[in-house]
C-alpha positions in Angstrom: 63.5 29.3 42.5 63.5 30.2 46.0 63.4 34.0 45.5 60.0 33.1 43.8 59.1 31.1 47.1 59.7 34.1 49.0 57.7 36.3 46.9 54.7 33.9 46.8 54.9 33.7 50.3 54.7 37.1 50.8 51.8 37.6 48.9 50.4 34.7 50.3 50.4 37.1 53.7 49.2 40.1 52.2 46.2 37.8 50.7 45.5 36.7 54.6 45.4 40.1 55.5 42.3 40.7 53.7 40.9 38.8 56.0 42.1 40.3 59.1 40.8 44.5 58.7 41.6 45.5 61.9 45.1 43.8 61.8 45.8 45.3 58.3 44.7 48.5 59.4 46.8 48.6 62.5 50.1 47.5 59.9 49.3 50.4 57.7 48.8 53.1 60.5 51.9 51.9 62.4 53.5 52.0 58.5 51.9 55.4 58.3 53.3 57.0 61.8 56.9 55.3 61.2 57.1 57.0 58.0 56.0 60.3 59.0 58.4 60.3 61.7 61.1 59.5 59.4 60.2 62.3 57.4 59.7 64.8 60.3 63.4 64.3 61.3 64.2 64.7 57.6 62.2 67.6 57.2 63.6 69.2 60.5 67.5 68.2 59.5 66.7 69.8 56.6 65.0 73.3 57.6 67.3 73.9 60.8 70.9 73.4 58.4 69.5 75.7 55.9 68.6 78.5 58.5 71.8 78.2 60.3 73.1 78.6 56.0 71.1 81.7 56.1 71.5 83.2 59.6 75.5 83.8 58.5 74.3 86.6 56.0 74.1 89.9 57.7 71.3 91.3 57.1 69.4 88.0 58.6 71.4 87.9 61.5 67.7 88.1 63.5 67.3 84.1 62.2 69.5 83.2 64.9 67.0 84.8 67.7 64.5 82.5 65.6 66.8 79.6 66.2 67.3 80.1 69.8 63.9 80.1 70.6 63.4 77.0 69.0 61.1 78.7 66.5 61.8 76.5 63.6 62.0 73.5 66.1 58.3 73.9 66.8 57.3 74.2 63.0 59.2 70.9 61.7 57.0 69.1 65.0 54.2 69.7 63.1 55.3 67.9 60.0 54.9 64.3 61.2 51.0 65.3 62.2 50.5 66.7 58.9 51.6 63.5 57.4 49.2 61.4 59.2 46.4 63.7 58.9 46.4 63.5 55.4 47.7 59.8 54.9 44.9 58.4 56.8 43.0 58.5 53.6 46.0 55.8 51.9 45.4 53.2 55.2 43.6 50.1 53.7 40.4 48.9 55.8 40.4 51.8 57.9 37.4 52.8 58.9 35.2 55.9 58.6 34.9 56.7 62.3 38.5 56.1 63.6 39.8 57.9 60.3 38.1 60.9 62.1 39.2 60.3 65.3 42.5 60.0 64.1 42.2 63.1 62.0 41.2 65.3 64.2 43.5 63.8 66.9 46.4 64.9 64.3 45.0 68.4 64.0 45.3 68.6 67.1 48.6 68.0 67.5 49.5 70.3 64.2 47.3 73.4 66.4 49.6 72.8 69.6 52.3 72.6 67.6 51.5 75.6 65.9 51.0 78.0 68.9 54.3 76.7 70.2 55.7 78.0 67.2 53.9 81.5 68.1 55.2 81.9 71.5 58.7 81.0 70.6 58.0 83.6 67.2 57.2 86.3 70.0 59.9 85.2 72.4 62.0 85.8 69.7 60.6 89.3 68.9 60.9 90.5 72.3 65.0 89.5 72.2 65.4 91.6 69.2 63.5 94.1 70.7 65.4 94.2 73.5 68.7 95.0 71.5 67.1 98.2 70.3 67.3 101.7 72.1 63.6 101.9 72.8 63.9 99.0 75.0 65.5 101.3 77.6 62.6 103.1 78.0 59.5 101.3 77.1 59.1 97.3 77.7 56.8 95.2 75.9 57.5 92.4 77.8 53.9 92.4 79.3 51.9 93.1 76.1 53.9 89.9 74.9 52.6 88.1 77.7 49.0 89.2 77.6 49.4 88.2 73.4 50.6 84.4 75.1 47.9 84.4 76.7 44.9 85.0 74.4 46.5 82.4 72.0 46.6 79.8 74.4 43.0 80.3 75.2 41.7 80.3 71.6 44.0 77.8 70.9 42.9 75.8 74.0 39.3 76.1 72.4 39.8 75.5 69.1 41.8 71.8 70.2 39.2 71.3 72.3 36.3 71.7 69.9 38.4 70.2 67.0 38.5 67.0 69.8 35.3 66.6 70.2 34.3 67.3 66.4 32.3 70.7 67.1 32.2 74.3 66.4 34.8 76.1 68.4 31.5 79.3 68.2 29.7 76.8 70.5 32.6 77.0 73.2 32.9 80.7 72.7 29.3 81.4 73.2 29.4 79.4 76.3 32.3 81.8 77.8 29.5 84.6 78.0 27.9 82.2 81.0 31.4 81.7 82.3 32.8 85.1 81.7 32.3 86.6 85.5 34.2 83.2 86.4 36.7 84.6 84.2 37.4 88.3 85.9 37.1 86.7 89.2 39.7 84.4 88.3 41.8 86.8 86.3 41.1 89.9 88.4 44.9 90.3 89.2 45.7 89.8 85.4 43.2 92.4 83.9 44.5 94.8 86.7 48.4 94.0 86.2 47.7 94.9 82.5 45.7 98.3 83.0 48.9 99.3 85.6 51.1 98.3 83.1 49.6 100.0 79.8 49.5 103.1 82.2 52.9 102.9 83.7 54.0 102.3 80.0 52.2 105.0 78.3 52.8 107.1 81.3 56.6 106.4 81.3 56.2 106.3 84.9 58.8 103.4 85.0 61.2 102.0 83.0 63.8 98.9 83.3 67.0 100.5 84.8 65.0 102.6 86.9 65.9 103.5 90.9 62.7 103.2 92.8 61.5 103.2 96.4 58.8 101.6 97.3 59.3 101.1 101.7 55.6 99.4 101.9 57.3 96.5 100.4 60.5 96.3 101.0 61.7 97.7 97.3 64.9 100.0 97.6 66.8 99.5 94.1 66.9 99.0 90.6 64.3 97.9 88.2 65.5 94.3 86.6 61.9 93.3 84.8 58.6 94.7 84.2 56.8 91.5 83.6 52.6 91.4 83.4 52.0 90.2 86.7 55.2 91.9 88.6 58.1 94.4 88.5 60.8 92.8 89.4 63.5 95.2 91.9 67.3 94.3 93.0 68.2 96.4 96.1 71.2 97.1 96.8 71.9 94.2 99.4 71.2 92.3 96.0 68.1 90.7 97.1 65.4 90.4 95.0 61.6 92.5 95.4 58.7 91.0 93.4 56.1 93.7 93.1 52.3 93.0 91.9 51.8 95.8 88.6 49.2 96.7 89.8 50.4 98.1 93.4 52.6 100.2 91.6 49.5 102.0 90.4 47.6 101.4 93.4 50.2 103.0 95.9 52.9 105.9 95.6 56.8 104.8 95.2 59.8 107.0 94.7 62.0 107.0 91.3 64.9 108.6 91.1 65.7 109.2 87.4 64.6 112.8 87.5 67.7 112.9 89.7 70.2 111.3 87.8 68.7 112.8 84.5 69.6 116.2 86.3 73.0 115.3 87.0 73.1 116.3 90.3 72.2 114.7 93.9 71.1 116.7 96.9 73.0 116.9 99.8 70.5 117.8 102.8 72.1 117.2 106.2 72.3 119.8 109.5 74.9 120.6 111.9 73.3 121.2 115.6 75.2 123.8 116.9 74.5 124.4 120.7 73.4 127.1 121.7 75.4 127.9 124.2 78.4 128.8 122.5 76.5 131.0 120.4 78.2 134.5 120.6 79.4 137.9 119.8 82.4 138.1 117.9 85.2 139.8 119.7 87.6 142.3 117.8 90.4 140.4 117.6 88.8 137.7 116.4 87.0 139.9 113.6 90.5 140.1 112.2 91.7 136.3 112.6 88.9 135.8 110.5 89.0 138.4 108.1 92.9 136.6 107.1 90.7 133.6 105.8 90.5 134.0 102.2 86.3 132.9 102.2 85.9 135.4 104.6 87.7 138.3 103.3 85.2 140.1 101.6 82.2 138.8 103.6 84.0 140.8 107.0 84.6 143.7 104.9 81.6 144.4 103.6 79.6 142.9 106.5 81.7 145.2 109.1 81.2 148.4 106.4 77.2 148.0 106.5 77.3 147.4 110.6 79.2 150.6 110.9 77.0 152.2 109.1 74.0 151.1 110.7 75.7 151.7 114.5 76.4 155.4 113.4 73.1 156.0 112.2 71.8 155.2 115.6 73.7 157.8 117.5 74.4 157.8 121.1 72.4 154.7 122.0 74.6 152.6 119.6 77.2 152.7 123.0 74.9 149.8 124.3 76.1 146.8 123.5 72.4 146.0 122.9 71.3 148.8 120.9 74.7 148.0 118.3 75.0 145.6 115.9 77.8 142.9 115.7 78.9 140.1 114.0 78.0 137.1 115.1 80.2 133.4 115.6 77.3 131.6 114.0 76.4 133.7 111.0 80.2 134.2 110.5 80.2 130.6 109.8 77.1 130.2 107.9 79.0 132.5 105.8 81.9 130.6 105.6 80.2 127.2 104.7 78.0 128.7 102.2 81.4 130.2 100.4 83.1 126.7 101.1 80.5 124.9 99.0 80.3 127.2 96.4 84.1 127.0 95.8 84.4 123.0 95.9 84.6 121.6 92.5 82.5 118.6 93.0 79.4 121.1 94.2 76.8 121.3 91.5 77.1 124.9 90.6 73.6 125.9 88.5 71.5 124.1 91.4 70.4 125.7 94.5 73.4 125.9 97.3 72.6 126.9 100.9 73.4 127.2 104.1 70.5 128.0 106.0 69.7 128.1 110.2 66.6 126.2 110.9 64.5 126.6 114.4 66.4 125.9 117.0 65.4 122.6 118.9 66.4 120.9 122.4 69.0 119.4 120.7 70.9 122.5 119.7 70.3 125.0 116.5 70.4 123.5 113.4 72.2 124.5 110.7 71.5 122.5 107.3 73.9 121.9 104.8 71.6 122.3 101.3 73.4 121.7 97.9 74.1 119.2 95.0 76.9 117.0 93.8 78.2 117.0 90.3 78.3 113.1 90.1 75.0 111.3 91.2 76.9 108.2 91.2 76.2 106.3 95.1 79.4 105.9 96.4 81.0 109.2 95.1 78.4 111.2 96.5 78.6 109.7 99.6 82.5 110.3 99.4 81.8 114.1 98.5 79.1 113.8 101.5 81.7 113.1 103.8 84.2 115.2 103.1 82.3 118.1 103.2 81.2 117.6 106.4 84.7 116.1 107.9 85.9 119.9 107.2 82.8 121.7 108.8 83.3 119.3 111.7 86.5 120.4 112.2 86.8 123.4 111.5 83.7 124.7 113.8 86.0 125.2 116.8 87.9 128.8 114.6 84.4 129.9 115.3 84.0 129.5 118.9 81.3 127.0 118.3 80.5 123.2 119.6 78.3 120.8 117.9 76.2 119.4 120.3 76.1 116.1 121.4 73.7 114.4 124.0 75.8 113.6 127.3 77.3 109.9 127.5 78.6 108.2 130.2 81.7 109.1 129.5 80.6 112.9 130.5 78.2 112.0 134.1 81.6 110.1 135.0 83.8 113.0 134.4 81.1 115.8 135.7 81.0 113.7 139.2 84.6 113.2 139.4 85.1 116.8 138.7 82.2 117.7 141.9 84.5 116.7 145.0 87.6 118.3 143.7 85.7 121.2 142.8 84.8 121.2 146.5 88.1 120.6 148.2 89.4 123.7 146.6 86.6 126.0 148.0 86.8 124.5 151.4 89.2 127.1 153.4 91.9 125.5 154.8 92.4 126.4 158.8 96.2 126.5 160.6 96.6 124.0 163.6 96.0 126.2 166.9 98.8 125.3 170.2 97.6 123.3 172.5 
């Protein structure tokens, strides 16, 4: 009995809500949103657990880059619009404007929804692309970005006109008017994407890439090429953010002919001063020949200096009219053989030792050759040895590097000047009184 006072009751309510539209239509749409919202979780419990069930297969391992991105995520958002979009049609007294407001309000949402999905589908694309071995060499990364950005301008339009209930041809016709808006607006976007295409296609640049770029700052490796910037760690680890665009704009240095070759260049001098630049003596002639990267350079060089002194006769008795070996190109010699018989010296690339013009600062003689390793720190290693030995061992040859006096040296010099005088002074015996 009082089950069917209940019910009677009930119906008694429903009956009073016939007389109340906009009440009865505000039940059923807040029925009609509750229920889709049950059924979006529903829907989105159900689609993520059976992708994860899928994504443990092999061959669709690339699901879980879908996952990540939230791919999925954005599809089941669109679910509880969907539902009200087409249950607006069930909601009782309802009427025929607000059911299009509503409708395309709910469209709406399902479009946004929708181009979330998108960028999250080509955020996931560029991750798998990035796993492959073309991604060493060519990024996408600002194509992808360029793609974002056309869909969220059409898409932008169509929400817009769906909004207002018009054509979305009538807001694309009106872009013509607003189009040199548009590349005044975007002028560093439409130029970031030319650099880029032609950086790209160019393969001018790549990620991994050693570049040097002084105008800005930019002394390191390539981290990101985005749309708008090229992204460079130095070595001090801090970070350069370059426009595209400059890159195409201005000249920059990179390096990956260099460690594609497999060798670095070594191109430092020695300033040798000039005045201990000298004859060899003949008893130095044969020190030196006992040095096994001389041997056969003194032999031979002594042979064809003979040779040349006899041709000339009797005038060959001047010591200006003969030819000798020299301290300097004796060493040049040396250094040249030196490099060419260290291990870590890039054999099938040019090696020389070769005597520049001569400057206030001494005579230069430059050290020109390449490493086997282009690695930094070995090469520096390498760097340093090398010239650690020439350093020291430019003293067998009679010859001083030069180095700009110090104070060290005026101190010394002017010490040196009175006892230098008391020594020439004659020194005079006491006469008798």
């Amino acid at each position: 009995m009082d089950t069917q006072a209940l019910w009677l009751s009930v119906m008694d309510s429903f009956g009073a809500l016939d007389k109340q539209p906009m009440l009865h239509a505000g039940i059923g749409l807040i029925v009609l949103v509750a229920l889709a919202l049950t059924l979006g979780r529903v829907a989105r419990y159900l689609i993520l657990h059976g992708i994860k069930l899928l994504s443990k297969q092999p061959a669709l391992h690339w699901l879980d880059d879908l996952l990540h991105n939230k791919v999925f995520h954005r599809l089941a958002q669109m679910v509880p619009s969907l539902m009200v979009q087409f249950g607006l049609n069930l909601v009782p007294e309802l009427s025929a404007k607000s059911s299009r407001f509503l409708g395309n309000l709910a469209l709406s949402i399902s479009i946004l929804f929708l181009l979330l999905a998108v960028s999250a589908l080509l955020n996931a694309l560029l991750d798998i692309y990035a796993r492959t071995r073309h991604a060493r060499t060519r990024s996408i990364k600002g194509y992808v970005q360029l793609a974002k950005m056309v869909i969220y301008i059409f898409g932008t339009i169509i929400i817009v006109a769906t909004l207002i209930n018009r054509s979305p041809l009538l807001l694309l016709s009106g872009l013509g008017a607003m189009s040199a808006v548009i590349l005044l607006v975007y002028k560093d976007t439409l130029l970031s994407f030319v650099a880029s295409v032609q950086l790209t296609s160019n393969d001018m640049l790549r990620v991994g890439d050693w570049i040097e770029m002084p105008q800005v700052g930019a002394d390191g490796d390539v981290v990101d090429i985005t749309l708008h910037t090229v992204k460079v760690q130095n070595f001090d680890k801090t970070i350069v953010s370059i426009p595209t665009w400059r890159l195409m704009s201005e000249s920059f240095k990179n390096w990956r002919g260099m460690q594609q070759a497999g060798g670095r260049r070594i191109k430092r001098s020695l300033f040798i001063d000039a005045g201990s630049v000298r004859f060899l003596q003949d008893d130095e002639e044969l020190t030196l020949s006992r040095v096994h990267l001389l041997t056969d350079y003194i032999t031979r060089k002594k042979a064809e200096l003979q040779s040349w002194n006899e041709a000339q006769g009797s005038v060959a008795k001047l010591s200006a009219n003969r030819r000798r070996l020299t301290n300097i190109g004796t060493f040049r010699a040396y250094a040249l053989a030196y490099l060419k018989s260290n291990p870590e010296i890039q054999p099938n690339m040019t090696c020389m030792v070769r005597q520049m013009q001569a400057t206030a600062q001494g005579v230069p003689l430059e050290i020109y050759c390449f490493t086997r390793t282009t690695a930094w720190a070995e090469y520096e290693r390498i760097q340093g040895d090398i010239f650690d030995y020439l350093l020291a061992v430019l003293p067998e040859f009679g010859l001083n590097l030069y180095q700009q006096p110090s104070g060290n040296d005026l101190r010394a010099g002017l010490l040196r000047a009175p006892l230098a005088e008391q020594s020439r002074t004659p020194v005079t015996e006491p006469t008798d009184p």
